[in-house]
N, C-alpha and C positions, 0 to 999 in steps of 0.2 A: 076788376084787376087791371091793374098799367102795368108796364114794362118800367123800368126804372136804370137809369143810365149809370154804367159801369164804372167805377173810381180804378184808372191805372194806375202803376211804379210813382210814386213821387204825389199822389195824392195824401193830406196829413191822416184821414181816416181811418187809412191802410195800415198806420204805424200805432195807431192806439188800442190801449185795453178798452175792451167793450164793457159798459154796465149794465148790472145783472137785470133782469126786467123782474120788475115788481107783481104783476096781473097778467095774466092774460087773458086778454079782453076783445071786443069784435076788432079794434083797429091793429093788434096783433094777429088777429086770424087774417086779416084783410093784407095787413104787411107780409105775411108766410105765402099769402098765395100771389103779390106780386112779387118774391122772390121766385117762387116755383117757376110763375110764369117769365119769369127775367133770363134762368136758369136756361130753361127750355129754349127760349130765342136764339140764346148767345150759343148752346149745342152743347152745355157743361152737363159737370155729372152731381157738382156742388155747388153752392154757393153763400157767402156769409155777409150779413149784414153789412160789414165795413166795406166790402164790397160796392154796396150801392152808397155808401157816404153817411151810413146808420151806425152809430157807435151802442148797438147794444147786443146784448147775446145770443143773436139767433142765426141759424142757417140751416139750410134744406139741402136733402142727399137725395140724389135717386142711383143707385149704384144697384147692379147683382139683383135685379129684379125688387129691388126695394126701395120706395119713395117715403122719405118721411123729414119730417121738421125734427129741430131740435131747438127746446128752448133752456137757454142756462144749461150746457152741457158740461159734463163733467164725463173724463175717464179716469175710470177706478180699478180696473186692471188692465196690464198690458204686458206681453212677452212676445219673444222671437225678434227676427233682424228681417228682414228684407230690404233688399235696391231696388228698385223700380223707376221708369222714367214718368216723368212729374210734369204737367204745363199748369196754366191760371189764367181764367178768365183776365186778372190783372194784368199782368203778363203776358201777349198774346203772340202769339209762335215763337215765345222759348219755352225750351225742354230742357231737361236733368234729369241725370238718374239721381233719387232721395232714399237715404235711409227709413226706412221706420219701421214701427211694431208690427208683426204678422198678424197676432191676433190685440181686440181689444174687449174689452167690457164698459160702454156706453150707462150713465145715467143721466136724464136730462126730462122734459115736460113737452107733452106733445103739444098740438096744434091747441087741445081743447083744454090747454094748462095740467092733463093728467099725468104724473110721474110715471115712466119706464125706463126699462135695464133694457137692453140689448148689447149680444156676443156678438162682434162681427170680426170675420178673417180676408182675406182677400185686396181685392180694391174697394172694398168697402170699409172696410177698418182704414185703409189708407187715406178714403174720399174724410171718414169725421178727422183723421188727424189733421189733415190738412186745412178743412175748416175750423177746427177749434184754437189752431194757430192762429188764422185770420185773427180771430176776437181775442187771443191775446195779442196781436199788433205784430206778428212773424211768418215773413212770405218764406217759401219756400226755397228761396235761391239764401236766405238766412242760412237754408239746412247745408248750402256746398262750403267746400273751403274757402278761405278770403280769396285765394288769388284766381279760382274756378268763378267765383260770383263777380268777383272784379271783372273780368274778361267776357260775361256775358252780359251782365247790364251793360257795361259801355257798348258792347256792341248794337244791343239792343233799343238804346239810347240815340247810338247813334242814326239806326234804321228809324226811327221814327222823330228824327231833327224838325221843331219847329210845332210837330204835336201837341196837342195839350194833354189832362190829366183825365178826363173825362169823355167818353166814349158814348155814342145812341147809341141803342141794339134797334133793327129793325124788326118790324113784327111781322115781315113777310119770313124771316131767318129762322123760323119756329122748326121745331126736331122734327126730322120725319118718321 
């Protein structure tokens, strides 16, 4: 397992539809668990492929006592409203409060290419929307209004003058 260095705001990866993966095979299991362990460095609770500069459809949740991959995820139901405040690995000390579904109904292939459903509520239902946005090419601050996202990327922009788009995670930063 490596650690795999993080694609910020303004990286092209960030903005792309991911392709679906055809197999899953050892160097997908191999990719699933440097994201896990990518995840875990940087202190997240999710994290998506485009993320690390990988335009395909995968990402790992560990939310509400539950760790799992997802591969080619799809949701196939969804109801309710909630706001909640929102950050991103991408994105790293902004916050929003985001709309989205209370509950969801997850289909997607796990680790070992096996298809499951999973019902999730909470900030786990929040953690895959917001991942399955990554891999359609849509951060989060997408979700505020124009002149809410205007006013915090610039700012955000601004704090980080001269930065580039790409971030190490140290592997001493691992979750406690």
């Amino acid at each position: 397992m490596s650690l795999r260095p993080l694609h910020l705001l303004g990286s092209p990866p960030l903005r792309e539809r991911s392709s679906e993966v055809a197999t899953v095979d050892e160097d997908t299991r191999r990719f699933i668990d440097d994201l896990f362990k990518t995840m875990d460095a940087a202190k997240g609770v999710g994290l998506a492929a485009n993320q690390v500069g990988v335009t395909t459809r995968i990402a790992v949740v560990d939310a509400d006592g539950h760790r799992f991959a997802m591969v080619n995820p799809v949701i196939v139901e969804q109801e309710g409203k909630d706001v909640a405040e929102e950050g991103c690995l991408s994105i790293p000390d902004l916050y929003a409060d985001v709309t989205r579904s209370t509950r969801v109904v997850l289909e997607a292939l796990d680790r070992d290419g096996c298809p499951f459903r999973l019902e999730a509520e909470g900030l786990k239902a929040r953690v895959i929307q917001h991942e399955i946005d990554h891999l359609d090419g849509i951060l989060f601050v997408d979700r505020l209004s124009p002149l809410k996202r205007k006013l915090l990327v610039k700012r955000w922009r601004k704090s980080r003058k001269g930065a580039g788009h790409i971030q190490e995670i140290a592997a001493s930063d691992t979750k406690a």
